[in-house]
C-alpha positions in Angstrom: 0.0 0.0 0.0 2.9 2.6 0.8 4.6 1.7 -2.9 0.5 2.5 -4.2 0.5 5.7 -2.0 4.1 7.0 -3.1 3.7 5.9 -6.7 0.5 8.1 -7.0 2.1 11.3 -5.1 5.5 10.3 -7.6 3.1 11.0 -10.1 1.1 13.7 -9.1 4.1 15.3 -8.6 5.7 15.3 -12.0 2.3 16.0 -13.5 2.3 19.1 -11.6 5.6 20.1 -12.4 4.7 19.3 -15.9 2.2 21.7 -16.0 3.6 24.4 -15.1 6.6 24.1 -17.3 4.0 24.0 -20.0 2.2 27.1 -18.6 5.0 29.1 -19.2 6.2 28.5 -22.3 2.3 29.5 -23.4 2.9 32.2 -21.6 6.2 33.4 -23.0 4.8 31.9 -26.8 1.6 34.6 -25.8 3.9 37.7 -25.0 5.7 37.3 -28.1 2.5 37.0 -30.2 1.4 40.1 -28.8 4.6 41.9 -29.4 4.5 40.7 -32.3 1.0 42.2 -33.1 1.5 45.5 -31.4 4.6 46.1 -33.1 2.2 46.1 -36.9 -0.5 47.8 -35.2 2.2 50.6 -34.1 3.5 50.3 -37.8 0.7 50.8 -39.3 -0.2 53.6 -37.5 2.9 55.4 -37.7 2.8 54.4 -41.6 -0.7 55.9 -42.0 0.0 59.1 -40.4 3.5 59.6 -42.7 1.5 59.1 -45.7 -1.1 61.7 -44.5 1.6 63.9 -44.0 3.2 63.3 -47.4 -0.1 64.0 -49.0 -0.8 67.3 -47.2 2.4 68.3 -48.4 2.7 67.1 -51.7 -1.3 69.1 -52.4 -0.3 72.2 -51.3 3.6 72.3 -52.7 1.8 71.5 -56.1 -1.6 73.2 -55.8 -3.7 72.3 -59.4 -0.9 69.9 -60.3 -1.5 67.6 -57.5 -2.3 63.8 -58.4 -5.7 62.3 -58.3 -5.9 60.5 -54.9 -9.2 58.4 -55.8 -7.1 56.9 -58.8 -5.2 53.7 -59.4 -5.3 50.7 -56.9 -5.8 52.2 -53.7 -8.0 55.0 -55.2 -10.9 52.7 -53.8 -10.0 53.5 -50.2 -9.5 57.6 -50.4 -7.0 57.6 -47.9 -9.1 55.6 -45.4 -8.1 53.3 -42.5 -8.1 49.5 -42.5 -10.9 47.8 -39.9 -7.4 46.5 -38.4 -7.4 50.1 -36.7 -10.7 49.1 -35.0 -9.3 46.2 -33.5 -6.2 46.6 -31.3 -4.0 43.5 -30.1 -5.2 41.2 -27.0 -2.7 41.9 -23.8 -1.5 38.8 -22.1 -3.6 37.7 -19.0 -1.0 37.7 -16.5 0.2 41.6 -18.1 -3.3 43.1 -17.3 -4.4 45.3 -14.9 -5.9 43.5 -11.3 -8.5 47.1 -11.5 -10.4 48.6 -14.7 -11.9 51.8 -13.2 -13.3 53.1 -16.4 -17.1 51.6 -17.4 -19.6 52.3 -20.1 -21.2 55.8 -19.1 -18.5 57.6 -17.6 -17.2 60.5 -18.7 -13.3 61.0 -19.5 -11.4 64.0 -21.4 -9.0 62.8 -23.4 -5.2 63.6 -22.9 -3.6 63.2 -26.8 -3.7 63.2 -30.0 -6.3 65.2 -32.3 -9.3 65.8 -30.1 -6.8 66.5 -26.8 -8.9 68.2 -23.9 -12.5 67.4 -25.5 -14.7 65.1 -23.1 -17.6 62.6 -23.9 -19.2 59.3 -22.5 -17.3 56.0 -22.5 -19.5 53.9 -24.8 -17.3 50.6 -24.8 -14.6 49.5 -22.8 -12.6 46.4 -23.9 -10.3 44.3 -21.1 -8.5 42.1 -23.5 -6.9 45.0 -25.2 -7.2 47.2 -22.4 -8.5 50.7 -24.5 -11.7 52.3 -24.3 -14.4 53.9 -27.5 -15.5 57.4 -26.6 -18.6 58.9 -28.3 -18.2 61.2 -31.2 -14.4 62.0 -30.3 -11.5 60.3 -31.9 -13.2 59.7 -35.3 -11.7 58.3 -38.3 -13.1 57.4 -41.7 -12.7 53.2 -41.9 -13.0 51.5 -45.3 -15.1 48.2 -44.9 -14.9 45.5 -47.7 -17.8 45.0 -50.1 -18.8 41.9 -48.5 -18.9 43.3 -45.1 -21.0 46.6 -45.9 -23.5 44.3 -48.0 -24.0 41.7 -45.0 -25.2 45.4 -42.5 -26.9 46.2 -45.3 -24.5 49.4 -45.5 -24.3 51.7 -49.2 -21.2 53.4 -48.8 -18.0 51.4 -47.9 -16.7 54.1 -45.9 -17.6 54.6 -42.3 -17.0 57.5 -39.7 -16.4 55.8 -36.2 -14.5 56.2 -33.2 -10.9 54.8 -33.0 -10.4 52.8 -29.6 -8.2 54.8 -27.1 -5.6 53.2 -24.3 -6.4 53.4 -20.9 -3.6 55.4 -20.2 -4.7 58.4 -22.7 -7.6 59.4 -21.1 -8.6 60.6 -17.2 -11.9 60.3 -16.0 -14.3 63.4 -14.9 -16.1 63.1 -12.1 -18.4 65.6 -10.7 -17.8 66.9 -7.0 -19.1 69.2 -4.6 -16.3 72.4 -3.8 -16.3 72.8 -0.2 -15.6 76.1 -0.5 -18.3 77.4 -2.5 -20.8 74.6 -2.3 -20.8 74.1 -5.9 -20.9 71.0 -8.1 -18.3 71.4 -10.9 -16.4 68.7 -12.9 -13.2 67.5 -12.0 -10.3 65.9 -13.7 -9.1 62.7 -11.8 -5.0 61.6 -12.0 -5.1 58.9 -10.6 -7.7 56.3 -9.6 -7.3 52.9 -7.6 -9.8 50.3 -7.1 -10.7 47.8 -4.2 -12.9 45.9 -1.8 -15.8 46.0 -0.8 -16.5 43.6 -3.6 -20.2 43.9 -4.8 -22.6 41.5 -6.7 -23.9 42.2 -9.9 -27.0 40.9 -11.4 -26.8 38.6 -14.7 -25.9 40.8 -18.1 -24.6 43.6 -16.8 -21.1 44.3 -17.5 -20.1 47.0 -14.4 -16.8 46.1 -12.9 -17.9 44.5 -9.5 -14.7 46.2 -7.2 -15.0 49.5 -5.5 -13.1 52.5 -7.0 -11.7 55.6 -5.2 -9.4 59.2 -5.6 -5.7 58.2 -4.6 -4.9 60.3 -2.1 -8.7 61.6 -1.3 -10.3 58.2 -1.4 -13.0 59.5 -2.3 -15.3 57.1 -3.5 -16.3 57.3 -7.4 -20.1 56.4 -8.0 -19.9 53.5 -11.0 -22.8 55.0 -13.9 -26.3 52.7 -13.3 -26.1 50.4 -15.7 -29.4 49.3 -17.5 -30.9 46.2 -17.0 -30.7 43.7 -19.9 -34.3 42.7 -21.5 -34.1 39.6 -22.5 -37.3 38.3 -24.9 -38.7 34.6 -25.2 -38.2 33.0 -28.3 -39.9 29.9 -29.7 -37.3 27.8 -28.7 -36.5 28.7 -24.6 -38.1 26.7 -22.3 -40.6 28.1 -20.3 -40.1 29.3 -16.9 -42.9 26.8 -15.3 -41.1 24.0 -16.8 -37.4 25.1 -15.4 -38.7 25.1 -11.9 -40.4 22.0 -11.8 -38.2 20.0 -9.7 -37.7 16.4 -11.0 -35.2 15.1 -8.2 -35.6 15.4 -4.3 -32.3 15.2 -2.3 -32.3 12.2 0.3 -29.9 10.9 2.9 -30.7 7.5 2.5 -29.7 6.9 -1.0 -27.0 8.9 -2.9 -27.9 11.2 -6.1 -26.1 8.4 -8.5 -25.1 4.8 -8.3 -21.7 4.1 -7.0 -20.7 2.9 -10.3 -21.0 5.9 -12.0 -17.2 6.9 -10.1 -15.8 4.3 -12.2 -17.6 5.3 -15.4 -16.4 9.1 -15.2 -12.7 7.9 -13.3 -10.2 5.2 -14.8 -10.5 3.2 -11.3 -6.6 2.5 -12.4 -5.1 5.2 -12.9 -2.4 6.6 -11.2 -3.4 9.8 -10.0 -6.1 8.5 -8.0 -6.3 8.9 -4.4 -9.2 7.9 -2.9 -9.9 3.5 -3.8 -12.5 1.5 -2.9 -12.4 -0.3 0.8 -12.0 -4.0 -0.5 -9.3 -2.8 -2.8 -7.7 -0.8 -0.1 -8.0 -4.2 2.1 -6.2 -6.3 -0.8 -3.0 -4.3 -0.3 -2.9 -3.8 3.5 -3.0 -7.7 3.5 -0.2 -8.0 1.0 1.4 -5.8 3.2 1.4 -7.9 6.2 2.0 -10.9 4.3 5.5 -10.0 2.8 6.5 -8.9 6.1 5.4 -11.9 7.7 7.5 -13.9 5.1 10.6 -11.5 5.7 10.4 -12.1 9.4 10.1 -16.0 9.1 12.7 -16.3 6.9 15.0 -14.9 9.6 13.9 -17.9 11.9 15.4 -20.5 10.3 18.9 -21.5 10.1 19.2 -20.4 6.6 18.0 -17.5 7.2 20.1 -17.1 10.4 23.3 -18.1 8.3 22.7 -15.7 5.2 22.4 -13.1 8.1 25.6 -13.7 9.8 27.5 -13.8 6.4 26.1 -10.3 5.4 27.2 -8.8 8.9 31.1 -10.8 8.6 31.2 -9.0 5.0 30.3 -5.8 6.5 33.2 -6.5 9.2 35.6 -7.2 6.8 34.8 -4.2 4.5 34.9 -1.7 7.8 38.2 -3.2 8.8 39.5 -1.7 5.4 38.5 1.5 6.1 40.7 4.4 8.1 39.6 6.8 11.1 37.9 8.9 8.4 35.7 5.9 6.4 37.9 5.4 3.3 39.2 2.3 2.4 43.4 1.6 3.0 45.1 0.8 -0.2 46.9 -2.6 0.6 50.3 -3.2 0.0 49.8 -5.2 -3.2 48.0 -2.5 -4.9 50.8 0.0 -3.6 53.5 -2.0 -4.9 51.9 -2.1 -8.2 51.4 1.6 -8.6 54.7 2.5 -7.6 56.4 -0.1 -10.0 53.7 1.8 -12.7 55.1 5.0 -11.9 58.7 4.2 -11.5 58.1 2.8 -15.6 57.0 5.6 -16.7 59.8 7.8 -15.6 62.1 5.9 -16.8 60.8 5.7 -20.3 60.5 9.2 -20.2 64.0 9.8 -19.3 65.4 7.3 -21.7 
């Protein structure tokens, strides 16, 4: 039973180790991926606004003599962004923040680029990619494929929308009271931190659950009420009366499945398993006891008894070869030998 019980934490063991070898290399494969797809979004940013620079430049050195921009094989697109701009690359789980403090319905002023110091509502926050999509600010005109205008039933292939923003380029505008004055007036928050108490949600709504506060103030910073889901019954959902019907009343006296089932959803071999059933469990104790029984009888009899005392006279003998600190005392024979070896090989050296 001990060999059963250290085989299965031997293995348990190595599985686990295993594991988290594997868990980070996928980690370390995900970090490059992503640096690998923020490095092209970056690029083709930086590449889009260089060729809008060129352009602006190239019109006005060459007023009427400036080429046709809707000509050729990108004249479809007008100058236009890709949908790629619409979708920035996923951040690694174990890279993002613990805290989100921005939701749908807040209000933020935004910190760079185009529309710098302008504030609107937070209409979409995404936590894979960490950015937010504020209303009517940050717009840029996106050219859609063919395919994917006909399918929203859409006319024009180019669309005005706003271009997701990092968290990091925008602060959030609360609206506090001035203790001075007494007056409500907005207020541009630095920095924000978020923590317990921790507080339920109900089903569809997509508030962060945390608490969030002013750093340094901690002030407490009301979340926007989010609106209820409506959810509407289709032909195919089951009705309500039939979901709460119960078919199955708990008991003591008999459990919810048959014991068998264990087997069925366990290999009852494996390895890894810990808990056995009691017969089993029986089976090896008793093999247990009978190999030490054996090993003890075996001692009893004089062939035993002999084998014994010739294992402890070789044990003597070995020890007797052995110094004050436990290594073994080269004998004279071996000495000789090594010093007739060496003696050899100096004088063949000499000669």
């Amino acid at each position: 039973m001990q060999k059963v019980i250290q085989r299965t934490a031997q293995a348990r063991n190595q599985a686990t180790r295993k594991a988290i070898r594997a868990a980070k290399a996928a980690e370390r494969e995900e970090l490059k991926d992503t640096l690998r797809q923020r490095f092209a979004y970056k690029r083709l940013e930086l590449d889009n606004l260089r060729e809008e620079k060129l352009r602006r430049r190239e019109d006005w050195m060459r007023g009427p003599l400036a080429p046709q921009r809707d000509a050729a094989l990108a004249g479809s697109r007008f100058g236009a962004l890709t949908p790629q701009a619409l979708n920035p690359p996923n951040i690694p789980k174990h890279l993002r923040r613990k805290y989100i403090n921005i939701a749908a319905g807040d209000r933020v002023c935004i910190m760079k680029g185009k529309d710098k110091g302008k504030i609107n509502e937070v209409i979409k926050v995404d936590e894979n990619n960490e950015t937010v999509t504020v209303k009517d600010l940050n717009m840029a005109d996106v050219y859609f494929p063919e395919w994917l205008t006909q399918n929203y039933g859409e006319k024009s292939p180019f669309q005005s929308v706003s271009i997701p923003l990092p968290l990091d380029d925008v602060r959030l505008v609360v609206a506090l009271d001035d203790p001075t004055t007494g007056q409500t007036r907005d207020v541009l928050v630095q920095h924000v931190y978020g923590g317990e108490p921790i507080l339920e949600r109900g089903y569809g709504v997509e508030t962060p659950r945390h608490t969030r506060y002013i750093a340094g103030e901690d002030i407490e910073i009301p979340w926007p009420k989010p609106e209820p889901p409506a959810p509407k019954d289709e032909e195919w959902d089951t009705l309500r009366m039939e979901v709460e019907t119960p078919t199955w009343l708990p008991s003591l006296r008999y459990a919810p499945f048959p014991a068998s089932v264990i087997d069925e959803l366990r290999n009852p071999y494996s390895k890894y398993r810990t808990r056995h059933e009691p017969e089993w469990v029986e089976k090896k104790r008793m093999e247990d006891y009978k190999r030490e029984y054996l090993e003890s009888q075996s001692l009893l009899t004089p062939k035993g008894e002999a084998h014994r005392l010739r294992i402890a006279a070789a044990q003597e003998r070995r020890n007797a070869k052995r110094d004050a600190d436990g290594n073994y005392i080269m004998d004279s024979k071996t000495h000789g030998f090594i010093e007739n070896f060496l003696k050899s090989k100096v004088a063949t050296k000499i000669a």
